[in-house]
Steps between C-alpha positions, in 0.01 A plus 500: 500500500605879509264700715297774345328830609147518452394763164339757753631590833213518807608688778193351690631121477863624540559740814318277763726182373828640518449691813372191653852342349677831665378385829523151503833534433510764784715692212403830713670414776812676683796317713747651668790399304910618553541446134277736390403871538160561637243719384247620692166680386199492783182546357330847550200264707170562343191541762304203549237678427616581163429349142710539241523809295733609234719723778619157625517336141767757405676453862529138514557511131802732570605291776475125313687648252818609680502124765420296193839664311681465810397157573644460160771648586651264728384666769290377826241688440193513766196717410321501837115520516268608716168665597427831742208469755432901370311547805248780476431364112469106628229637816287773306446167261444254796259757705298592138433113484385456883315789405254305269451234798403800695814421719775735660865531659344513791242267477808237461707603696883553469613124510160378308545788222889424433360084463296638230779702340756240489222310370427736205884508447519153444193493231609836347890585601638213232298634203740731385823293517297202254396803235900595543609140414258573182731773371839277542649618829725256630550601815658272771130364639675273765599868674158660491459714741201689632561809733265411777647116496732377813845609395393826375310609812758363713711768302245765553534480870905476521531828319198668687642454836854539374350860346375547875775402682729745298266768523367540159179317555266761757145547625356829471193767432620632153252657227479223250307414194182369557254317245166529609331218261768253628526603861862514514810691524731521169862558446591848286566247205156341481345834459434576147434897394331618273337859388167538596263773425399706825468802679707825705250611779563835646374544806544763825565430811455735796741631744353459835525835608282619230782730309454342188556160318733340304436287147641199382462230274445147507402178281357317823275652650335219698866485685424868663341284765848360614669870468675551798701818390547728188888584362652815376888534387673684815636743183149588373517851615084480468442285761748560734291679742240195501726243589418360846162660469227235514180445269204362469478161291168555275171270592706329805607782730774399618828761547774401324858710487706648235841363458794601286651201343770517200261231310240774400652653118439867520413517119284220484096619541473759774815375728213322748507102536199351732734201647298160611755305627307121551427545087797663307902397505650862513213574751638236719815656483401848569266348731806287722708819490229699640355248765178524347197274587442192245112441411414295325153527292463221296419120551672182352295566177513859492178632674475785734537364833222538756615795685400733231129455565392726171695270248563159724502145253524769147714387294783680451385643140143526638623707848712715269182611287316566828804675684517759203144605500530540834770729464325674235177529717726667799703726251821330543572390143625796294556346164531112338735492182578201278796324610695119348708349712680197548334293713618126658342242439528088613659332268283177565138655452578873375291655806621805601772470814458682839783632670436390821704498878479178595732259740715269227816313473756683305840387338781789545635572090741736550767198653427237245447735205850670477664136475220453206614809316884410512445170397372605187751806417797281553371286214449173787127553319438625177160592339432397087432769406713733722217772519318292719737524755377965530130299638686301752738782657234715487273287736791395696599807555160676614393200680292528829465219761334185311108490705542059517180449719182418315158447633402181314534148625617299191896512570809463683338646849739747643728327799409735768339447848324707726363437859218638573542508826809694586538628158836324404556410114769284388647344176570164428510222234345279724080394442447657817563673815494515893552871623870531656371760722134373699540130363133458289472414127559772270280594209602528115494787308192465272714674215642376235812600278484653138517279241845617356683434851487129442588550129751714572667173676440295123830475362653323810220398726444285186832329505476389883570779735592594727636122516810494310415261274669347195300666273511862669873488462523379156169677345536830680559779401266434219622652181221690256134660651247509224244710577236849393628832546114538688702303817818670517396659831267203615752229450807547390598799765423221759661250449810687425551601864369197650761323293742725603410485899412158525745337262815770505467515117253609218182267372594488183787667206269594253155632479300455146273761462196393271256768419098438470343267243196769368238460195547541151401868541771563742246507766545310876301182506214548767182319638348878392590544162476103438787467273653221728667187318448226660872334434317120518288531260766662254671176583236300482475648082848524404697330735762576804800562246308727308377756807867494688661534128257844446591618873825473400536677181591863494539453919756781600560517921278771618275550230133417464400306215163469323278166445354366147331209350689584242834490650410155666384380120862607401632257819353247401528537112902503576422136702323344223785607283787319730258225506456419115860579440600250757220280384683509151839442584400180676293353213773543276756311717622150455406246750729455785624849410775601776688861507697579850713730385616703181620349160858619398416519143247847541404684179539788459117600594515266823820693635292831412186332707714329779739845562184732455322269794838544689443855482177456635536307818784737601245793431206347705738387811610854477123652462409279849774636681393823428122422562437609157252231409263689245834516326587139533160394346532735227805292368397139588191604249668660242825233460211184554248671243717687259824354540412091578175462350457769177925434389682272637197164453432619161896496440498142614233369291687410208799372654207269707358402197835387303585283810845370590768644734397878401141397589600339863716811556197776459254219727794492733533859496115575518454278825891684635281786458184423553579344898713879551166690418326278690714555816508856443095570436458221798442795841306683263265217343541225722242285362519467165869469504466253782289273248672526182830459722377146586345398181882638322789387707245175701806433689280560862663788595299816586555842300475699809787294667739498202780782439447858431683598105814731562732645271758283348818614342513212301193604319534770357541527170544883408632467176235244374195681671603856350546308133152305509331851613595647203315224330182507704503926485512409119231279470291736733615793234352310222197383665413784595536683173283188338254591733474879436457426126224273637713162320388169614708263644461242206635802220864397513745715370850493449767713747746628400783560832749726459736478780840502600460248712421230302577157661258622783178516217653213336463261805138675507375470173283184620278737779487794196287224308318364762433782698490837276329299200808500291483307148859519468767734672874617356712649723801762356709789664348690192139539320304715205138403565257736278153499541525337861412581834808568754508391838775627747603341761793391807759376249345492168324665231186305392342517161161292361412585164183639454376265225575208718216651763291730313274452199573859333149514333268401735696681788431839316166415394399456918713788614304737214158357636620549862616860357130551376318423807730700740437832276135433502554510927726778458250737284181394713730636860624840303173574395331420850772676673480843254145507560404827741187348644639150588759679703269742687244217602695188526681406837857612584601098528286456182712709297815396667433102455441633099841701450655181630346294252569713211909470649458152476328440146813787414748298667389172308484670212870602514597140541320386179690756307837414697418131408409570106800716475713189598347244209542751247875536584 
């Protein structure tokens, strides 16, 4: 008994099936193999703290899309997954929970509060990789790989006292970015800026020998506390008599000198820069080249330290307030003017960032970078699209030393040593040490190491090293990056140059820039706005195949794209279509139906159907290797809609019904087809074609392990696809003529084909009937048809007599009624719109939406007289 697909196609009692089938089989997984190529994609790892939003739908989407046409394509293709331990993210969550039980970091302890973490990663860490098996992914799940997890921090600590040991790992008192909510330092790419709304405060400061003052500006005044100096250009010709003078730092007292530094822009304000070196970069700097003192005024969560007893435990925004009526009250603030500036901000929890002197370990840039940059302009790396590749030289190239130290315990703790009783510090990969100098046990570094050093590591740590293993050499380099253009700097920057230092050659040949998934509006989804889409329960409604289909369509490389219910109806309106087309070709073949191959004997519309789908796979391979998927979709849905379903079914249906050898050929055909569409839709829809695949060929082979459609000489058929379009552009000429005239389907009429071409419309004359509601059609190189309508079209000259479609009478007696009712619209808008007061008192939009309805009712009434014009002819 021949197997049948069920009338309606449920996503719900589908997906969770066949991706149990997928993994069974372990169809997802990679070998090393000599026969084959490998490809390599490693997952962009998601935080373990992280549900799934419609970002990652579009990324994995991407991704499944390109290893499941690879895979395909003969290739050993390994999709490697993994998590990221996202360490300030994964603790803020764990401490805000403790926090309920009235518990702390300190309460626990080090050892007792990373036993809870690893705890909460086990309950929590896995949730995201089961919503990703939801949308399809088949990643290699035998290789998952979590950044934290043995191998990985084994990597961690090779490169970090490799780094050392070369010099390009240091210790060192550096003004870094500090985030006062999170109580940690922060690399220059995890500080997000953004314009804020403040304030220029001009204030005076006195010369200590009482001849005068000078005035500057500032948009921190709390940080006058720390100033330890005040900067003119050594050009300013005004204040080149007052440099080495001393003055008098308002409400503390203490003297502080004038220095001329090249960092102070004559033009800018009045030439006069207060300079605080413990809270400002360029401060630093002037403050280093001058040997200034470094103080430091604020605590680990930015309140005035205790040595300013007036203002000790404000907070920062609360001391400022205070410090400026102060200065008011003791006639030191001359003016306060409105000022926006771009302020930095943490990227995790938006507070404000301190720059702050602190002692931090730094990576050197400038020795790892330039490799970075040359990679990518001698094409070892290229970026899709190419203008991505202005963000990464321009980070690259400005780069300062990477601040790697944080001050949070959930992480890869930094490998350093110190003894606290002589002072020594050493670093090691071992778990511990015994000082080489005094002989007693050494004590870790509390710190631990940004987030992105360990994913920088991904694409090889992930494969084994630094062992050389089997899979590092035949995986590695891995071949496309999919990722955001919002991680260029976090991400892909990094692991770049660790690629290129650790493994003597680049991470990866191609980078896939996506762009953001936003709203409907055009808007960026946010918890604030709360115009999120949850990408589950979209799935959960229409179905996997229907949500990656939509991320899919119109997707260009770069570009952001915009989210719709409507979009996703579309998705899944195309599914149901496949579906009840596939459903009918299998209920109308014969029982122990088999079709492996091709029949010789094709008509004429099967060699326009099997070279037009010929076309097509050579288009789509070529659209993948170009990353041009939105384009790739666009044609699977317009040749399986249009050109499969609307034409080339309908064309079979006759030959079906009269059965024999034409009637096999168009089923054998159909299924030839069918299967290639199939195999072709598969990395986009893997579900649905994945179901019918089984239910159609039931030979226990899997879709996603069977061969990828490529262009085959030996199917094209040029002559015989160009000759049957000529028929189809005919029928659509007619069609759509009937349908202007507002004709019915069941009218038939009889054509009338004059053509030069004539055994082409002769072998045709069947679909004519059939399809463009012909009662009878001649075909001649010559015609005089009166009283007819003419159609034009590729080929031939089309004409249907009039008589045959239109009932003379009763046509004019509806026009004239239609003709009646549009004048009575036409007199009732003059008159409004000639009348003096309507226009004086009625709304501009008012009398605008009217003059566009009088255009139309003029417009329609043009059309009725075009139309009676025609009958009377």
């Amino acid at each position: 008994m021949k197997k049948e697909l069920p009338k309606l196609y449920n996503p719900s009692e589908v997906e969770d099936k066949i991706y149990k089938y997928w993994m069974d089989g372990k169809m997802f997984h990679a070998e090393v193999d000599s026969k084959k190529k490998p490809y390599t994609i490693v997952i962009p790892p998601p935080n373990i703290t992280g549900q799934l939003h419609m970002g990652h739908a579009l990324d994995e989407t991407l991704q499944d899309i390109l290893i499941r046409w690879k895979r395909m394509s003969g290739y050993s293709a390994l999709w490697l997954p993994g998590t990221d331990h996202a360490a300030i993210a994964t603790e803020a969550k764990i401490v805000e929970a403790m926090k309920k039980e009235g518990l702390t970091k300190e309460m626990l302890g080090r050892d007792g509060f990373m036993e809870r973490a690893w705890k909460w990663k086990e309950q929590y860490g896995g949730r995201i990789v089961e919503q990703l098996k939801k949308l399809g992914s088949s990643c290699d799940w035998d290789r998952e790989r979590f950044t934290m997890d043995e191998g990985c921090s084994k990597a961690v600590k090779e490169v970090f006292v490799k780094y050392y040991e070369k010099g390009l790992i240091y210790r060192g008192e550096r003004i870094i970015n500090w985030c006062p909510h999170c109580k940690t330092s922060l690399s220059d790419a995890e500080v997000t800026y953004e314009d804020q709304a403040g304030h220029f405060w001009h204030l005076r400061y006195p010369l200590s020998d009482g001849s005068g003052f000078v005035e500057l500006a500032t948009t921190r005044p709390e940080t006058l506390l720390g100033d330890t100096a005040v900067a003119v250009n050594p050009a300013d010709e005004r204040y080149k008599d007052i440099v080495g003078k001393t003055l008098i730092l308002p409400l503390v007292g203490r003297e502080i000198p004038v220095v001329a530094d090249d960092y102070v822009d004559i033009e800018f304000g009045t030439g006069v820069v207060k300079i605080t070196p413990a809270h400002d970069p360029n401060d630093f700097e002037v403050g280093k080249r001058h040997n200034l003192p470094v103080i430091n005024v604020l605590t680990d969560d930015a309140k005035i330290v205790d040595d300013y007893a007036d203002y000790a435990g404000m907070d920062r925004y609360e001391a400022r307030k205070k410090i400026v009526e102060d200065l008011d009250k003791g006639g030191f603030l001359v003016k306060v003017e409105d000022h926006e500036h771009n302020v930095g901000t943490c990227y995790r929890c938006s507070t404000t960032v301190e720059p702050k002197v602190s002692t931090q370990w730094f990576v050197k840039m400038k020795p790892l970078a330039q490799p970075a940059i040359d990679a990518v302009k001698d094409g070892k790396t290229k970026f899709v699209p190419e203008r991505f590749d202005k963000i990464y030289f321009h980070w690259l190239e400005n780069i300062r030393d990477w601040c790697i130290s944080r001050q949070i315990w959930w992480g890869h703790q930094i490998p350093a040593f110190y003894c606290d009783d002589c002072g020594e510090m050493v670093v090691t990969k071992e778990e511990s040490a015994v000082c080489p100098k005094c002989g007693k046990p050494m004590r870790q570094d509390p710190d631990t190491l940004d987030t992105w050093f360990s994913s920088a590591l991904w694409p090889f740590s992930t494969l084994g090293w630094p062992d050389n293993t089997e899979d590092l050499k035949y995986f590695y380099p891995t071949n496309t990056l999919v990722t955001g253009y919002d991680i260029i700097f976090f991400w892909v920057i990094r692991m770049m140059f660790s690629g290129l230092e650790n493994m003597g050659s680049v991470s990866f040949d191609t980078v896939l820039i996506h762009g953001l998934v936003r709203d409907s509006q055009g808007r960026k989804m946010s918890k604030s706005l709360g115009n999120g889409i949850d990408p589950l329960e979209v799935i959960a409604e229409y179905g996997a195949d229907a949500l990656r289909f939509m991320l899919a369509t119109g997707n260009a490389p770069g570009n952001d794209m915009r989210y719709s219910d409507e979009k996703v109806k579309a998705s899944r309106n195309f599914a149901n279509k496949l579906w009840n087309a596939s459903r009918f070709i299998m209920m109308n073949l014969p029982d122990g139906f088999k079709a492996d191959k091709l029949p010789e004997n094709l008509a004429t519309e099967d060699k326009w159907i099997v070279s037009k789908f010929n076309t097509l796979a050579k288009e789509i391979g070529e659209n993948l290797e170009n990353f041009d998927l939105g384009v790739a979709v666009a044609k699977l849905y317009d040749f399986i809609w249009d050109v499969y379903c609307d034409w080339y079914i309908e064309l079979t249906k006759p030959r079906i019904s009269a059965g024999g050898e034409t009637a096999q050929t168009a089923q054998a055909v159909l299924v030839w087809v069918m299967k290639g569409m199939l195999k072709l839709l598969h990395p986009f829809m893997p579900f649905i074609t994945e179901e019918i695949w089984q239910t159609l060929v039931n030979d226990g082979t899997a879709i996603m392990l069977s061969e990828f459609p490529t262009y085959d000489e030996k199917l094209s058929f040029a002559k015989e696809e160009a000759e049957f379009e000529k028929i189809i552009s005919a029928i659509k000429a007619v069609r759509n003529t009937r349908s202007g005239m507002n004709v019915v389907p069941s009218v038939k009429a009889k054509l009338y084909i004059e053509t030069k071409e004539q055994g082409v419309f002769e072998a045709g004359k069947m679909f004519f009937e059939r399809l463009a509601s012909a009662s009878e059609v001649e075909i001649a190189e010559r015609f005089e048809v009166s009283d007819s309508v003419t159609v034009v079209t590729d080929g031939a000259r089309i004409f249907i007599p009039l008589s045959d479609i239109i009932d003379t009478e009763k046509e004019t007696a509806r026009l004239n009624k239609e003709k009646e009712a549009a004048q009575k619209d036409i007199d009732f808008l003059s008159k409004k719109l000639s009348n003096e007061g309507f226009l004086a008192k009625a709304p501009e939009k008012l009398v605008e939406a009217e003059k566009a309805k009088l255009a139309k009712a003029q417009e329609k009434m043009a059309k009725i007289m075009e139309s009676l014009a025609s009958l009377k002819k």
